[in-house]
ZABA-52014 format. One record per residue (C-alpha): x, y, z; chain. Coordinates in Angstrom, 1 decimal. Example, Ala and Ser with C-alpha at 12.3 -4.5 7.8 and 13.67 -1.06 7.14 Angstrom:
<recs>
px,py,pz,chain
12.3,-4.5,7.8,A
13.7,-1.1,7.1,A
</recs>
This chain:
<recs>
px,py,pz,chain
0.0,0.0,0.0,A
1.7,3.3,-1.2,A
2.5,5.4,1.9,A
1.4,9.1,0.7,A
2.4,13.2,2.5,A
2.0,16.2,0.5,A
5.0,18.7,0.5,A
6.6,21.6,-1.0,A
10.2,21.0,-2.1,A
12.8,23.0,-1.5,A
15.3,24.2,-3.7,A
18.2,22.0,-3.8,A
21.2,24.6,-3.0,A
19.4,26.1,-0.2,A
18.6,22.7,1.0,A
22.5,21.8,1.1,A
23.1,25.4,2.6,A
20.9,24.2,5.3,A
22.0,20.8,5.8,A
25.7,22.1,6.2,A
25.1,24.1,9.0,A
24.4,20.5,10.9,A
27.6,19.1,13.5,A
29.1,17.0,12.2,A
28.9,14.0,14.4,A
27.9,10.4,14.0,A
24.9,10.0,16.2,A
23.6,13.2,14.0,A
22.0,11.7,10.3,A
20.8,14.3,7.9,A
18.1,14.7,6.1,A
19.8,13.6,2.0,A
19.6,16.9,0.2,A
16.9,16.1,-1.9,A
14.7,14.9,0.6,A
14.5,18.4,2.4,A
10.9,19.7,1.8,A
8.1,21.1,4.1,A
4.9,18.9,4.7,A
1.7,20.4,4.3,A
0.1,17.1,5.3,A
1.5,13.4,6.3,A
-1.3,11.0,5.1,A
0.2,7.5,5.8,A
-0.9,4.3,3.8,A
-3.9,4.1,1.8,A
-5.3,1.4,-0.5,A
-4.3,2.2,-4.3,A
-8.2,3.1,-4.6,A
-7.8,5.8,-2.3,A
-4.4,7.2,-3.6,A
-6.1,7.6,-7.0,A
-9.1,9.5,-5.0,A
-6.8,11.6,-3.2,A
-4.7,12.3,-6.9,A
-7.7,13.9,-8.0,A
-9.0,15.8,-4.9,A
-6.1,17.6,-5.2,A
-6.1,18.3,-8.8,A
-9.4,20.1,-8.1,A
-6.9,23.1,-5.5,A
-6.6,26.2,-7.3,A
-4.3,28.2,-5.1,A
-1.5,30.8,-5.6,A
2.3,30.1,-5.7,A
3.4,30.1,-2.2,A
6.4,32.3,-0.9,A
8.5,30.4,1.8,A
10.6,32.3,4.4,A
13.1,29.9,6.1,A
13.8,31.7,9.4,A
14.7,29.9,12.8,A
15.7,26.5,13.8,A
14.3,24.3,16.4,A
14.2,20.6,17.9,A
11.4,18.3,18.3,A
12.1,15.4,21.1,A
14.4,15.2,24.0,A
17.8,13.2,24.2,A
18.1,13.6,20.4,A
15.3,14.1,18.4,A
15.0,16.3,15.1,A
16.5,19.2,14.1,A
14.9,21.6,11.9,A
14.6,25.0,10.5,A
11.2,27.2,11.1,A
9.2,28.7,8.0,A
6.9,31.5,8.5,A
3.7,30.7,8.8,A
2.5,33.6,5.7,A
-1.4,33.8,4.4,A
-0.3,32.0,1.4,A
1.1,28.8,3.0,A
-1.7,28.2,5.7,A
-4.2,28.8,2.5,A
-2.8,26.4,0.7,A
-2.8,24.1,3.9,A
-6.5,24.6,4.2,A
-6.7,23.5,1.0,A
-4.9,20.7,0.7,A
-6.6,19.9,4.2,A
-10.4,20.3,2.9,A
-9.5,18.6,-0.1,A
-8.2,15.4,1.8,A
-11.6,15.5,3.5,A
-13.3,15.1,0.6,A
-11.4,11.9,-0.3,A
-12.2,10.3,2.9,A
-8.8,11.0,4.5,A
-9.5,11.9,8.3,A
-8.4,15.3,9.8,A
-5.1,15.7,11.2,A
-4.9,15.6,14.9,A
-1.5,17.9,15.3,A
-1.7,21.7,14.7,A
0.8,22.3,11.6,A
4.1,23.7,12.5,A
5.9,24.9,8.7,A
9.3,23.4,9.1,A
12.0,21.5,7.0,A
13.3,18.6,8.8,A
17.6,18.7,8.7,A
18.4,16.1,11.2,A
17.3,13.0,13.3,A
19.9,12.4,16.1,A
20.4,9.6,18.1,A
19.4,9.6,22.4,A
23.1,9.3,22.9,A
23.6,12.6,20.5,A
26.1,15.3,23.1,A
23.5,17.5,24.1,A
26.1,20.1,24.3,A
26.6,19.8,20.6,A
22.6,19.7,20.0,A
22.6,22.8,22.1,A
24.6,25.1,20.2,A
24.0,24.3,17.0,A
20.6,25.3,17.8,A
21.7,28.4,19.9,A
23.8,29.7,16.4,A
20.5,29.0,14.3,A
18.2,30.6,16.4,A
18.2,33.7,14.3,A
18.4,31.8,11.0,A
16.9,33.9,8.0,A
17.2,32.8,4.3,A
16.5,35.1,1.3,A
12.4,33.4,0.5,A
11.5,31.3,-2.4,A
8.6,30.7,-4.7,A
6.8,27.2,-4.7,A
5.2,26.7,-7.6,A
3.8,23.7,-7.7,A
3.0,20.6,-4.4,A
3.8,17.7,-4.6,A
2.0,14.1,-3.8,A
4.9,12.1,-1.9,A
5.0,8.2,-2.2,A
7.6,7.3,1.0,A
8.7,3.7,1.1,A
11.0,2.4,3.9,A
14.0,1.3,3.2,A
16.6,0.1,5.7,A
18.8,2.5,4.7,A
15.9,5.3,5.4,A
12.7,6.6,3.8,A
13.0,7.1,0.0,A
10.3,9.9,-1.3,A
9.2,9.5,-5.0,A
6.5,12.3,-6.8,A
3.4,10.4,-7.7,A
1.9,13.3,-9.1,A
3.0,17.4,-8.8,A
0.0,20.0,-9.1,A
0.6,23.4,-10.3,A
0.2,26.6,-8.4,A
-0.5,29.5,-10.2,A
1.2,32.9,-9.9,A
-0.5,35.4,-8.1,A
-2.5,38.6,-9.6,A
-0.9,41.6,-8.0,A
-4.2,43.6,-8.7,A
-6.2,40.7,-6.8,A
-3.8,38.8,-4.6,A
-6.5,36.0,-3.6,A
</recs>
């Protein structure tokens, strides 16, 4: 059963920007390069039935290319955990979020139970990670701020396992169109 989460991508050189701020240490594993995007919405497995359902719910979005502001870092977890860098929460990311959430709906796919914090995930580190280590890289991030960029299009994730780590394949990318500046909605 395909294993399905909706992202924007992220530019590749700011991704590797990003991911080279990271310590390197062992018991800290980043994120490959071109698996650094922001999730709009983590579905899980569905039946092929439902995949194809979902395909077309979200064909149906119209919604403006979204600007994302990279801008603070953070950790999820204690003794380890993630590290990631913050994106600003702008009107036309949470838009497109209520979108893509309403559209899910429709296809059957229950609500998400966890409020959506806009981040890019860098990092999962082991418990045993030096906490000193954990605690300054995110103490020289904390002010983090990258020049913005424009998504234009979302993506439909297929994630399969592999020992090695998740490996993210597009099953289908939808278009976002650019915005009007006489009518900006």
């Amino acid at each position: 059963m395909p294993r399905l989460f909706v992202a924007l991508e992220t530019p590749p050189a700011l991704a590797a920007s990003l991911l080279a701020t990271l310590p390197r240490e062992r018991s800290v594993r980043p994120a490959p390069a071109a698996q650094v995007h922001l999730t709009l919405r983590f579905i899980g497995e569905v039946d092929e039935e439902r995949a194809v359902a979902i395909e077309h719910a979200l064909g149906a979005i119209a919604a403006v290319a979204v600007p994302v502001r990279v801008a603070g870092a953070g950790r999820f977890g204690r003794r380890g955990g993630i590290l990631w860098a913050g994106v600003a929460p702008a009107q036309p990311l949470l838009a497109l979020h209520g979108a893509i959430d309403l559209a899910l709906r429709d296809a059957g796919v229950e609500a998400e139970a966890r409020a959506f914090h806009p981040h890019l995930t860098l990092a999962r580190c082991a418990p045993h990670a030096p906490e000193p280590l954990l605690r300054e890289w995110l103490a020289s991030q904390r002010e983090l701020a990258c020049p913005p960029y424009l998504a234009r299009r979302f993506v439909l994730f297929e994630s399969r396992l592999q020992r090695q780590g998740a490996e993210h394949r597009c099953r289908r990318a939808f278009a976002l169109h650019e915005a009007d500046p006489d009518n900006p909605s």
